[in-house]
C-alpha positions in Angstrom: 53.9 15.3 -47.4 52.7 12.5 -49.8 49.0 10.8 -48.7 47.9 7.7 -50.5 44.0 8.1 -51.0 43.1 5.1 -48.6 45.5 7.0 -45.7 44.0 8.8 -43.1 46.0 11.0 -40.9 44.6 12.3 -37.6 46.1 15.4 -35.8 45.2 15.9 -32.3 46.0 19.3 -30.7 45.2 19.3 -26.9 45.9 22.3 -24.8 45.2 23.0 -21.2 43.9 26.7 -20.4 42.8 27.8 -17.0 39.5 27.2 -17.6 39.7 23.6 -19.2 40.4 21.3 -21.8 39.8 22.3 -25.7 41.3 19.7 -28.2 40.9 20.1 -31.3 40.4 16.7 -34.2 41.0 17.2 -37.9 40.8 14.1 -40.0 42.9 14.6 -42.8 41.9 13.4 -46.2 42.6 13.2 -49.6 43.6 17.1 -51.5 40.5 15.8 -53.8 38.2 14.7 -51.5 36.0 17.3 -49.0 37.5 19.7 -46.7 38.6 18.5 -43.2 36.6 20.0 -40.9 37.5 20.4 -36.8 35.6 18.8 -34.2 36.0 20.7 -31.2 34.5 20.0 -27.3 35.3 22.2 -24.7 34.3 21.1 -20.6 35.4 21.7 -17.2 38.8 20.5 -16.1 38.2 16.8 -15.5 34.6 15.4 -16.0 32.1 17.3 -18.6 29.7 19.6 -17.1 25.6 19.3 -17.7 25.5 21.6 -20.7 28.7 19.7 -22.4 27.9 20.1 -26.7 29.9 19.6 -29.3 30.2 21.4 -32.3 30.4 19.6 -36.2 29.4 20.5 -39.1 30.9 19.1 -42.4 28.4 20.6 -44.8 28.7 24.5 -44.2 31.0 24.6 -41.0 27.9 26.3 -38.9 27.9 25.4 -35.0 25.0 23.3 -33.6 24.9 23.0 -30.2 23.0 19.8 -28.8 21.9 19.6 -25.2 22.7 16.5 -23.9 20.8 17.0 -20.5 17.6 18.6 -20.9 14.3 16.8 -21.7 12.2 17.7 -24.4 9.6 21.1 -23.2 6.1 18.4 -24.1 6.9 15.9 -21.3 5.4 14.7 -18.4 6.5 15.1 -14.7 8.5 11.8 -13.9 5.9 11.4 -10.6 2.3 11.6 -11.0 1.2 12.1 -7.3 -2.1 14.2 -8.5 -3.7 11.5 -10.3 -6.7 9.8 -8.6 -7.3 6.2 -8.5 -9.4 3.4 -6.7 -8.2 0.5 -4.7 -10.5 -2.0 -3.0 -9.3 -5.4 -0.9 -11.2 -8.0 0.4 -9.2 -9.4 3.3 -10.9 -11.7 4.6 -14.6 -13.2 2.6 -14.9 -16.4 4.0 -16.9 -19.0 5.3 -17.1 -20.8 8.8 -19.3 -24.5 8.4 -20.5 -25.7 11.9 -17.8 -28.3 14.0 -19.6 -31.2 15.3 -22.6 -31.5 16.6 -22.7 -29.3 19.7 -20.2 -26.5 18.1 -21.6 -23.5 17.0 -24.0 -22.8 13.9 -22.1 -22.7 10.4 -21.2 -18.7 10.2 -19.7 -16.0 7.8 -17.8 -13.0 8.3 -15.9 -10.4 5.6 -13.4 -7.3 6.0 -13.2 -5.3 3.3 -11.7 -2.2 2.5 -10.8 0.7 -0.1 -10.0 4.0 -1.0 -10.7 6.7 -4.1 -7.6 9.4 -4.2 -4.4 10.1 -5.0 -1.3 9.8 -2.9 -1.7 12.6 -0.2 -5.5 12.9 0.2 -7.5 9.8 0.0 -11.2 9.1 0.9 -11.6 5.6 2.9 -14.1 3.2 3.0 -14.4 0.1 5.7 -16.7 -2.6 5.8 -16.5 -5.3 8.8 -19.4 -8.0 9.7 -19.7 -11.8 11.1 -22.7 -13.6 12.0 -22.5 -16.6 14.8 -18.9 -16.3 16.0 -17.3 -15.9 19.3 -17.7 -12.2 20.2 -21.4 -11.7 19.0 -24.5 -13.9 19.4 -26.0 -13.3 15.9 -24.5 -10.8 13.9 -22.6 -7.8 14.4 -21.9 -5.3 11.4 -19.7 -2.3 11.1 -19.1 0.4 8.0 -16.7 3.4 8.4 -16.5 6.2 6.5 -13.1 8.3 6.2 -11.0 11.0 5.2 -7.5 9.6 4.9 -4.5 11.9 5.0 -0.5 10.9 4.1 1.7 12.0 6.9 4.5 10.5 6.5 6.4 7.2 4.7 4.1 4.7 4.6 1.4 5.8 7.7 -2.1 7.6 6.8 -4.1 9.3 9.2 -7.5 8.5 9.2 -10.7 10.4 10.3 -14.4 10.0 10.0 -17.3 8.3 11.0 -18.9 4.8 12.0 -22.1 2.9 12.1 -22.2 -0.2 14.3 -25.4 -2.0 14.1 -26.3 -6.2 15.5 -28.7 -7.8 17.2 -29.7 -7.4 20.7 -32.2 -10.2 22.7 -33.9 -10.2 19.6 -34.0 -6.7 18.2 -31.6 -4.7 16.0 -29.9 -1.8 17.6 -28.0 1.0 15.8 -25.2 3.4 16.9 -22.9 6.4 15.6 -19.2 6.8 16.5 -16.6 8.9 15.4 -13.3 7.2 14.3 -9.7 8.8 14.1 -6.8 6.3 13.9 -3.8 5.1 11.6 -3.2 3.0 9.2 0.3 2.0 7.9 3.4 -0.5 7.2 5.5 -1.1 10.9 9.2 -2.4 10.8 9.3 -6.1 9.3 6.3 -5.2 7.1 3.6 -5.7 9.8 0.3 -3.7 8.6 -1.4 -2.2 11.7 -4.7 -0.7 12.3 -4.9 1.0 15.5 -8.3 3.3 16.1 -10.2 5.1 19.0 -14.1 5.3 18.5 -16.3 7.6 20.3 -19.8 6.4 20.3 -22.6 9.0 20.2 -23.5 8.8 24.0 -19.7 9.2 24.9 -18.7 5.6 25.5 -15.3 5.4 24.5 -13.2 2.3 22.7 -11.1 0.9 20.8 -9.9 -1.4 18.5 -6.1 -3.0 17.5 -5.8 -5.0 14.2 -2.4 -6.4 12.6 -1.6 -8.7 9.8 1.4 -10.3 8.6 2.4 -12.1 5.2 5.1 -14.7 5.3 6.2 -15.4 1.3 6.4 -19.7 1.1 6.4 -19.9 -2.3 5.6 -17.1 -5.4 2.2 -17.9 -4.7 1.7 -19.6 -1.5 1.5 -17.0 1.5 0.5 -17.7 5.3 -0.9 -14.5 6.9 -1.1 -14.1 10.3 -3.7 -11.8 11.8 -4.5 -10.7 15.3 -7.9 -8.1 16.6 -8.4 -7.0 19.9 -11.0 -4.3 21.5 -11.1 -3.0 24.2 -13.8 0.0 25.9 -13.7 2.4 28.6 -17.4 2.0 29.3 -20.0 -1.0 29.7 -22.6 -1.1 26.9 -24.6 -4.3 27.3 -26.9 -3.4 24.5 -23.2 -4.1 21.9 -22.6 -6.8 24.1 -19.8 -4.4 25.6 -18.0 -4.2 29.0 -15.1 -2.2 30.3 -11.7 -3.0 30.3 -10.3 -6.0 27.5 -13.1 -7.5 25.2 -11.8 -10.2 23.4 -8.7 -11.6 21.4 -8.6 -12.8 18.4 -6.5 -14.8 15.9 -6.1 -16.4 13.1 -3.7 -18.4 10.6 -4.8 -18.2 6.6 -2.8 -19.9 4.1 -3.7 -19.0 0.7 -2.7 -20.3 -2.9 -2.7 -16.6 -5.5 -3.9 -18.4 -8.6 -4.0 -14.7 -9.8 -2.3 -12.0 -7.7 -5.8 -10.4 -7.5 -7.4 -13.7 -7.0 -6.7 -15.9 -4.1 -8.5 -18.9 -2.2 -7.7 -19.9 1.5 -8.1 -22.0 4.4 -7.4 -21.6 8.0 -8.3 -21.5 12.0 -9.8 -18.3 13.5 -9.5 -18.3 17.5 -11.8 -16.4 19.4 -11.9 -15.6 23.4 -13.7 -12.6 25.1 -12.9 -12.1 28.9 -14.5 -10.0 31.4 -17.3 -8.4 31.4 -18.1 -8.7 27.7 -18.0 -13.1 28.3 -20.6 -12.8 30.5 -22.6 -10.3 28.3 -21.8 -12.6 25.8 -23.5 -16.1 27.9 -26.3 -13.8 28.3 -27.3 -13.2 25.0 -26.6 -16.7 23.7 -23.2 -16.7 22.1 -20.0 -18.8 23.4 -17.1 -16.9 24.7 -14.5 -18.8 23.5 -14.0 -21.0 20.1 -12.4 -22.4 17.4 -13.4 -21.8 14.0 -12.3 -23.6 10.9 -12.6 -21.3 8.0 -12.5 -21.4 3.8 -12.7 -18.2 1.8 -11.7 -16.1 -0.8 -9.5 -12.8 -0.5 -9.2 -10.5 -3.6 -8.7 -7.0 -4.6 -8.9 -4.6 -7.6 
């Protein structure tokens, strides 16, 4: 057969074998030009199996076989769950100014929180305080100390230990508790807080704490938040008595001028019932209130 030099004629020979398809391409060129040389892939009836190659070589005809799967020997694992990092997050930093002229004294409060660890095995720190609100008279201050542990999709179990310290007719008064309780993401991305605190003498309580973010804009969130305590025991000297303490909640809409970086505004309201109102009377504070409130939340 006669080829014009600009003519290319392709042959393809496919044949079917018990064990799968081999077809063979030779690309015919010019008797002056260089050898034809046969491209051959051979794979699994149907789709091409993980360690599918193909063989080519028009210089000296030896096989080189390419993996097409299989990632270089020097590279990293795809998930780096050992390495150890730091998270802090300062929910709530804010501000309460005084509301008319018999309302309580202007007042402050902050919860802030954070963790050094990777992501099975973390080490938790908690920081919680507020001077003139509802539930205390003067100030009440809280820092926990934890060993966190993942148990499963999005919950951490959390152990450790608490120092509660405030004022009391005057004088400061101190106490240890230990802490064990959960932290984690519920259905419809509610963050709860739920922990049981055993105080040094063996009063028993505990405490409830959930918060919400509702998206309005990219960068204007409302979060809802809601406390409660409750105790087993009476412990007038924390301005403590049995059964429900006190509720509390809030509404804080906040502008993210920076993800990390966000001012708000909102209402905090606070109620204690029982026997903790009256313990409260006694030492000065008001049971029940509503606090206008300005602050800043950020984390790093």
């Amino acid at each position: 057969m006669n080829v014009s030099p600009r003519a290319v004629l392709i042959a393809a020979v496919v044949s079917v074998g018990s064990g799968g398809i081999d077809t063979t391409v030779v690309n015919a060129q010019p008797t002056t030009g260089t050898p034809a040389v046969p491209i051959s892939s051979h794979a699994p009836a149907g789709l091409a199996g993980p360690r599918a190659s193909m063989t080519a070589s028009p210089s000296t005809g030896q096989a080189q076989t390419i993996s097409t799967l299989d990632p270089p020997p020097d590279w990293p694992s795809p998930v780096d769950d050992q390495r150890r990092r730091t998270f802090v997050l300062a929910d709530v930093l804010e501000y309460r100014p005084k509301m008319g002229k018999t309302g309580s004294d202007s007042g402050y409060r902050w919860d802030i929180e954070g963790w050094y660890g990777g992501d099975y095995d973390r080490v938790w720190f908690k920081s919680e305080g507020q001077r003139e609100t509802a539930f205390k008279a003067d100030y009440d201050v809280d820092v926990q100390l934890l060993y966190g542990r993942f148990i499963q999709k999005y919950y951490d179990f959390q152990i450790g230990g608490r120092v509660e310290t405030q004022t009391f007719r005057g004088h400061n008064v101190t106490r240890g508790l230990a802490a064990v309780g959960i932290e984690g993401l519920v259905p419809y991305s509610y963050e709860i807080e739920p922990t049981l605190f055993i105080a040094q003498n063996g009063a028993v309580s505990a405490r409830l704490a959930a918060t919400k973010d509702l998206l309005l804009a990219q960068r204007l969130i409302l979060q809802l938040r809601f406390e409660t305590n409750v105790a087993i025991q009476r412990v007038e000297e924390f301005t403590t008595g049995s059964g429900l303490n006190n509720l509390e909640f809030g509404v804080r809409l906040r502008y993210e001028i920076r993800r990390k970086m966000a001012p708000y505004v909102g209402i905090s309201m606070d109620r204690s019932y029982g026997e903790t109102a009256t313990l409260v009377r006694q030492d000065g504070g008001t049971p029940s209130q509503i606090r206008f409130v300005m602050g800043l939340r950020m984390w790093f």
